[in-house]
C-alpha positions in Angstrom: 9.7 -8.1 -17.5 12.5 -9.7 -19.0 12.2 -13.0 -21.2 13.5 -15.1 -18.9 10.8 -14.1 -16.2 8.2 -14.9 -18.9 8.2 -18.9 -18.1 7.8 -17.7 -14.4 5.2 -15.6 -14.6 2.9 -18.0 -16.9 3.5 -20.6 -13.8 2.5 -18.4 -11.4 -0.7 -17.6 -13.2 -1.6 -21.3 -14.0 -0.7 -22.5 -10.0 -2.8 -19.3 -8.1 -5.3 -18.4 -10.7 -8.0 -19.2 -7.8 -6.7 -16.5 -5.4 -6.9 -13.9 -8.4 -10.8 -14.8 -8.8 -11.6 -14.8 -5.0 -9.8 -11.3 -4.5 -11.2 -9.9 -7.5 -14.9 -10.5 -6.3 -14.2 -9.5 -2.8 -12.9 -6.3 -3.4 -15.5 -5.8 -6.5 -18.6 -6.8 -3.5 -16.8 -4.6 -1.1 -16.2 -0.9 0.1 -14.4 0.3 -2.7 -16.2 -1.9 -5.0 -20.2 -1.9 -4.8 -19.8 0.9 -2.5 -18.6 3.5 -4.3 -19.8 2.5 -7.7 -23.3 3.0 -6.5 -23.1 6.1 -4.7 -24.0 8.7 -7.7 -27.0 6.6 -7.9 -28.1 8.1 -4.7 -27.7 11.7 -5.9 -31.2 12.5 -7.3 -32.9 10.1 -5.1 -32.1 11.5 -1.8 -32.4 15.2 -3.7 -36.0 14.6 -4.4 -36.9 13.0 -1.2 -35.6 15.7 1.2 -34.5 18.5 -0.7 -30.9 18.4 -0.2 -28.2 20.6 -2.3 -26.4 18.6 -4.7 -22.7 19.3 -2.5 -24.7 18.1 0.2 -26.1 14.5 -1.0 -22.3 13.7 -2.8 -20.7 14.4 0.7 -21.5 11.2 1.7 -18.5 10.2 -0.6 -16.7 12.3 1.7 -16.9 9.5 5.1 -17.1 6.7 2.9 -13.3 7.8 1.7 -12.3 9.2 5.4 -13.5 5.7 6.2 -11.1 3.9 4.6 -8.3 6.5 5.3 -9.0 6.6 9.0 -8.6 2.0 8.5 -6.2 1.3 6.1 -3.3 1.7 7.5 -4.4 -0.5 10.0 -5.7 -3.3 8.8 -2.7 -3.0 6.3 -0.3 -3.4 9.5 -2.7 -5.9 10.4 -2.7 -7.9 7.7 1.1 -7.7 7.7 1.1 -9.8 11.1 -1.7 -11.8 11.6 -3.0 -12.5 7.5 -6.5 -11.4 6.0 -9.0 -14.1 6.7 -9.6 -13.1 9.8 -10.1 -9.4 8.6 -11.7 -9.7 5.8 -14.5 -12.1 6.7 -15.3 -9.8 10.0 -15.7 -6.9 7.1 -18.1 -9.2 5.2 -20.1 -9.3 8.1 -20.2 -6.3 9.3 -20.1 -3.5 6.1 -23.7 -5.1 5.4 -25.2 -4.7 8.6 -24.7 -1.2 8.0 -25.9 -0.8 4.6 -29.3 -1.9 6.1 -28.7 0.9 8.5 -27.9 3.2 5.7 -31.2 2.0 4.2 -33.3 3.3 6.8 -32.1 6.7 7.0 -34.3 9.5 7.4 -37.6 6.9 7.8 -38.9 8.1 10.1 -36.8 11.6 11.1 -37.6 13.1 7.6 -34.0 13.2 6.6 -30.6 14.4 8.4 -27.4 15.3 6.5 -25.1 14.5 9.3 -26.9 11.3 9.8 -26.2 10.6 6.3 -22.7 11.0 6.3 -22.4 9.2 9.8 -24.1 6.1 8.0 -21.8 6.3 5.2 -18.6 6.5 7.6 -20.0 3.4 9.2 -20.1 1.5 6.2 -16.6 2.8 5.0 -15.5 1.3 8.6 -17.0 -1.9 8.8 -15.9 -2.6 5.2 -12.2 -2.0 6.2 -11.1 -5.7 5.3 -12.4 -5.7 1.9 -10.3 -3.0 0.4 -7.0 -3.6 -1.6 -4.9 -2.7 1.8 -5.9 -6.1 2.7 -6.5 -8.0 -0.7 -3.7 -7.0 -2.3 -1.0 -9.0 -0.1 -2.9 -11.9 -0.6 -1.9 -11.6 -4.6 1.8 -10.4 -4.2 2.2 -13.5 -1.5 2.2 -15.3 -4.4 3.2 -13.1 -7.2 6.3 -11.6 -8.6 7.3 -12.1 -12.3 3.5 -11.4 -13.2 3.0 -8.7 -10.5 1.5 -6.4 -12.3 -1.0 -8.6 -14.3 -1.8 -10.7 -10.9 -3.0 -6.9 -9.5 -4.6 -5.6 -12.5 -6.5 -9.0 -12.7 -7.1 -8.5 -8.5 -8.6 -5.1 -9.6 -10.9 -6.1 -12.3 -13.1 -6.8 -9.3 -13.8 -2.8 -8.9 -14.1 -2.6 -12.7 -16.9 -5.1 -12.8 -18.4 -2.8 -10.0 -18.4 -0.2 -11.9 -20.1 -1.4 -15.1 -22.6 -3.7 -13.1 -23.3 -1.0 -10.1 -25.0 1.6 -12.3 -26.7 -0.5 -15.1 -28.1 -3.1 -12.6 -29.2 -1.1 -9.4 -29.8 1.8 -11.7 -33.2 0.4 -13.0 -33.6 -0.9 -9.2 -33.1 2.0 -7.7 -35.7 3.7 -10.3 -38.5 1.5 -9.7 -38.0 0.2 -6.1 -36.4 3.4 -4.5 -33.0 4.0 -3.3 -34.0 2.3 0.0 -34.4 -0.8 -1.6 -31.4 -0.6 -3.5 -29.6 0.1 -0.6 -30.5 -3.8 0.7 -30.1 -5.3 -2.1 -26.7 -4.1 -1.9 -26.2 -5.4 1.0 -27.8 -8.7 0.6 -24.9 -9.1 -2.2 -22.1 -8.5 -0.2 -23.0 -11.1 2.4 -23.9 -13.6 -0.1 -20.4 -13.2 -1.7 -18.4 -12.0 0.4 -18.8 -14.5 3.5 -18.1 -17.7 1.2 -14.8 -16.2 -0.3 -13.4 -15.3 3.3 -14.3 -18.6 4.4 -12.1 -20.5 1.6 -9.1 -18.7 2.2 -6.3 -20.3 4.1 -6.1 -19.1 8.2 -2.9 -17.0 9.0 -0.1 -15.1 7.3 1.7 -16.1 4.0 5.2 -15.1 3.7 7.1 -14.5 0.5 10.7 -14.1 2.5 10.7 -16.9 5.0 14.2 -15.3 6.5 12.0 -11.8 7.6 9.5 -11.7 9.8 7.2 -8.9 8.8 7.8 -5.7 10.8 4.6 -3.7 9.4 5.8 -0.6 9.4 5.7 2.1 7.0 8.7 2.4 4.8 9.2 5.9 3.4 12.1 7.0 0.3 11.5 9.6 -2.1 9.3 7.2 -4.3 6.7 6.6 -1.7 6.8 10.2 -0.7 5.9 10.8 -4.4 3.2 8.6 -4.8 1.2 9.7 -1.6 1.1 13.0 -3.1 0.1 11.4 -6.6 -2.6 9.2 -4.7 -4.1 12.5 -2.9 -4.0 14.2 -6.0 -5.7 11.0 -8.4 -8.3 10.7 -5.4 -9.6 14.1 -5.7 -10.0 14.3 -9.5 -10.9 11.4 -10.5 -13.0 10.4 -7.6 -15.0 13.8 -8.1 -15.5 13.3 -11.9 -16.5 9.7 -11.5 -19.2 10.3 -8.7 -20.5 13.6 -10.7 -20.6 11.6 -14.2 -24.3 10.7 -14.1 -26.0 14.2 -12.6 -23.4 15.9 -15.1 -24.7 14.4 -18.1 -28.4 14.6 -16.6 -27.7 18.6 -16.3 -26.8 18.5 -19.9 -30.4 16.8 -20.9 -29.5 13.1 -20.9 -32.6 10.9 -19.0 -31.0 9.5 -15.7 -31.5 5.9 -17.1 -29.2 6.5 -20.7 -26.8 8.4 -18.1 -26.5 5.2 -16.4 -25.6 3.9 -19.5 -23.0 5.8 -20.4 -21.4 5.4 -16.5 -21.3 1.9 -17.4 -18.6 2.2 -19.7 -16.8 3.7 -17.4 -16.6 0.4 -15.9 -15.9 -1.1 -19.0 -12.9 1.0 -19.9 -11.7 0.3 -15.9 -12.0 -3.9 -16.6 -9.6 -3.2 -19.8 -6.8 -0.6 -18.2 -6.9 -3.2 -15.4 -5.6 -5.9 -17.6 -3.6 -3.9 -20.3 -2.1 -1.8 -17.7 -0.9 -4.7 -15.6 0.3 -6.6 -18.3 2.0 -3.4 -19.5 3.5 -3.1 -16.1 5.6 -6.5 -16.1 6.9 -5.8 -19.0 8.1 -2.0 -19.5 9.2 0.6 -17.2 5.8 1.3 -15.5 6.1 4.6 -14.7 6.2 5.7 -18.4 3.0 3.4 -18.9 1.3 5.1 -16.1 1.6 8.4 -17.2 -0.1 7.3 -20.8 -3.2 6.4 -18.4 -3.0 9.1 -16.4 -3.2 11.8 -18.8 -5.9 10.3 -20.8 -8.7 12.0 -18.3 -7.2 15.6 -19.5 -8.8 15.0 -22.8 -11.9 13.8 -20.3 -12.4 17.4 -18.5 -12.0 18.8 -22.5 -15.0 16.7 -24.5 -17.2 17.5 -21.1 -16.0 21.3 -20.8 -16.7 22.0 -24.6 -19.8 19.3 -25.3 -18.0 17.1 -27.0 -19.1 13.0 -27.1 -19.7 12.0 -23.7 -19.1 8.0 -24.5 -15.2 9.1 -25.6 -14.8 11.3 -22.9 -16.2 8.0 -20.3 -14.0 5.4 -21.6 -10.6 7.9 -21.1 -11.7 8.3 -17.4 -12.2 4.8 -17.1 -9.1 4.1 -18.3 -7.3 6.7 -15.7 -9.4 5.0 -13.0 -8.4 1.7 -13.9 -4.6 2.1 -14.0 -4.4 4.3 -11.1 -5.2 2.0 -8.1 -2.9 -0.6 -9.5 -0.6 1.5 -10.2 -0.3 2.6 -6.4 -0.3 -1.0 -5.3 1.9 -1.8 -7.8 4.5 0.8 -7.3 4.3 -0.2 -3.5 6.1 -3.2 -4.4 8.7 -2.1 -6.2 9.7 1.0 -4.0 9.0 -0.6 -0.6 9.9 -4.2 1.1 7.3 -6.9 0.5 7.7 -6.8 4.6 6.5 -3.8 5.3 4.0 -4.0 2.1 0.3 -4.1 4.3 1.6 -1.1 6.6 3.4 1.3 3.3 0.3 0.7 1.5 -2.2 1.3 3.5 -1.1 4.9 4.0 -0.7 4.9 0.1 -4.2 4.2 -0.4 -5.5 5.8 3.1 -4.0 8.9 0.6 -5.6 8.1 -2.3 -8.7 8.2 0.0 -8.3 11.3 1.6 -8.4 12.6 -1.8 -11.2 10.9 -3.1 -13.1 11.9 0.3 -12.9 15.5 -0.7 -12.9 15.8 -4.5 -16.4 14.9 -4.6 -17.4 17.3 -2.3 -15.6 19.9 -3.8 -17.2 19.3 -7.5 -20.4 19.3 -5.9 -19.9 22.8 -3.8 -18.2 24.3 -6.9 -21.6 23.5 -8.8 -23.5 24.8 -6.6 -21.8 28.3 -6.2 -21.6 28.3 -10.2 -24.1 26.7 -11.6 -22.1 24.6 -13.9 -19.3 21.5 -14.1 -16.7 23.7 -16.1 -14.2 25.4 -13.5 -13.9 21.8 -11.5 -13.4 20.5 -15.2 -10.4 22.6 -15.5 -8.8 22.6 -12.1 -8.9 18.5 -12.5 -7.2 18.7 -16.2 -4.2 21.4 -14.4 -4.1 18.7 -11.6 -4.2 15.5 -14.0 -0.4 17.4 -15.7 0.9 17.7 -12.1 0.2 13.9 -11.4 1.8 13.0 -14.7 4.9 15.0 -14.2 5.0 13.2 -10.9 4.9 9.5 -11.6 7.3 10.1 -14.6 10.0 11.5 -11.8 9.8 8.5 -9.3 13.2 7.0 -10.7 14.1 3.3 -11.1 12.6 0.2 -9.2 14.2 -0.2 -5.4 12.8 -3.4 -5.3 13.6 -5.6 -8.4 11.9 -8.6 -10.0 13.4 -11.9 -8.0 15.4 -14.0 -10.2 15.3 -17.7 -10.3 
């Protein structure tokens, strides 16, 4: 961002500040938020209750991620023509009517995998309008000299997720069950997500009053790119992140200081969300993702060879923190703000496609070896591809407006 942006950006922080808080809890109480933070908390749970393989329980990451594939496009087309409020506050209503579905799975049938992931797909769905698809116009509406610190600020919502999820419903989930914890989770989402909907303002916002939004996705060579980068970033770090926990459990930690230690994950994600964004507005961004990106590679080493586990956390919180914003981010700047709901929702519908699978596939590759250390290496040989990627996308297409 150039110097005389700077007076620009500090106004628009100072005149929407408010927006920034109310999207950054939304999307921290919602599907990608609560909801994904929590689910390795369900892994040993649902194992010592029914008896279920380890690839088996972590497969409900699977349709929670094909959830928000199979709706983000949509409600980012949505959102394009008819504004969030209407979404989002249905999603608020109706993601935790199904977490108290989820809750009662297997009460009384003694357990069903494919019940499981059905449950799971359901929340995914119902949560649609609480993902960054939809959260993420309402920033940029209002946002363009500090872009990248409005988004990263936005995205400090998951962050907080991620450090509170584990440490929080952790002990709950210990000494209540995972039942329980599943309705306290959704209790939370109602209680903050209704209230938030309900003070946003009814209808679309638009930044370029001469262009009606068309909604439609935009695709150049950049975009191209970065749906294969968001693919890519959603199975690796999606699969190391939801493995953490029963990782460091194998190695002898108690589930409790495991918790712990995911919690800085969350940590490191609330930092890169900041630094990162800030980072963004003011150098060439792709050069400051790839920094991020390739931290995680020294991730898969410390856990492959035993190293310090708290290091080897905070560098895959890091990654996770840049990598959403970076996607949202890049949106703008390679696509027209018209077509931003519709272009990104694909983008992130990638990202989830990814993250659907790369779970799964840590937890099969476990299984058939016994150990973390070949999905360890396959996500470090992925992590070099994603970098050499995101340093090839080229100069901005769309620029920072001028006064």
């Amino acid at each position: 961002m150039s110097a005389h942006n700077t007076p620009r950006a500090r106004a628009e922080l100072a005149q929407h500040w408010p927006i920034l808080v109310l999207a950054a809890l939304a999307v921290g109480f919602g599907t990608m938020g609560i909801g994904f933070y929590s689910l390795g908390l369900f892994v040993k749970p649902l194992q010592a209750e029914f008896g279920w393989s380890r690839g088996a329980v972590s497969g409900a990451a699977t349709f929670q991620q094909l959830g928000i594939f199979l709706s983000a496009p949509l409600v980012g087309r949505l959102s394009d023509r008819i504004g969030v409020r209407t979404i989002a506050l249905t999603s608020f209503i109706a993601m935790p009517l199904a977490m108290l579905a989820l809750s009662q799975s297997g009460a009384h049938t003694g357990g069903s995998v494919p019940q499981w992931y059905g449950l799971w797909l359901l929340v995914s769905l119902a949560g649609c309008g609480t993902t960054p698809a939809v959260w993420a116009r309402v920033v940029l509406q209002r946002f363009d000299a500090a872009r990248g610190l409005a988004l990263g600020l936005m995205l400090v919502g998951t962050g907080l997720a991620a450090a509170l999820a584990p440490a929080l419903l952790g002990r709950i989930f210990a000494e209540h069950g995972w039942r329980y914890g599943a309705m306290v989770m959704a209790a939370a989402s109602a209680l903050v997500g209704v209230p938030l909907c309900l003070l946003l303002p009814r209808g679309p916002r638009q930044i370029d009053l001469d262009t009606k939004p068309k909604g439609r996705f935009e695709g150049n060579r950049a975009i191209w790119l970065l749906l294969v980068v968001g693919i890519l970033l959603g199975v690796i770090v999606a699969g190391l992140i939801i493995h953490l926990v029963p990782m460091l459990v194998d190695r002898g930690m108690q589930p409790a200081a495991a918790a712990n230690v995911a919690a800085s994950v969350g940590l490191a994600v609330i930092a890169s969300r900041v630094v990162v964004g800030w980072m963004f507005d003011r150098f060439h961004a792709p050069f400051v993702a790839a920094v991020f990106l390739a931290m995680p590679i020294g991730s898969c080493l410390l856990l492959g060879l035993g190293g310090p586990v708290v290091p080897a956390a905070v560098m895959l919180g890091l990654a996770a923190g840049a990598e959403v914003d970076m996607l949202a981010f890049f949106t703008s700047r390679y696509a027209a703000m018209k077509n931003y709901g519709a272009t990104y929702g694909i983008i992130l519908g990638a990202f989830c496609l990814g993250a659907a699978f790369g779970p799964l596939a840590v937890g099969q590759t476990v299984d058939a070896s016994g150990n973390y250390n070949l999905a360890l290496t396959l996500s470090a040989l992925g992590l070099v591809a994603v970098v050499g990627m995101v340093l090839a996308l080229g100069p901005y297409r769309q620029a920072v407006a001028e006064d």
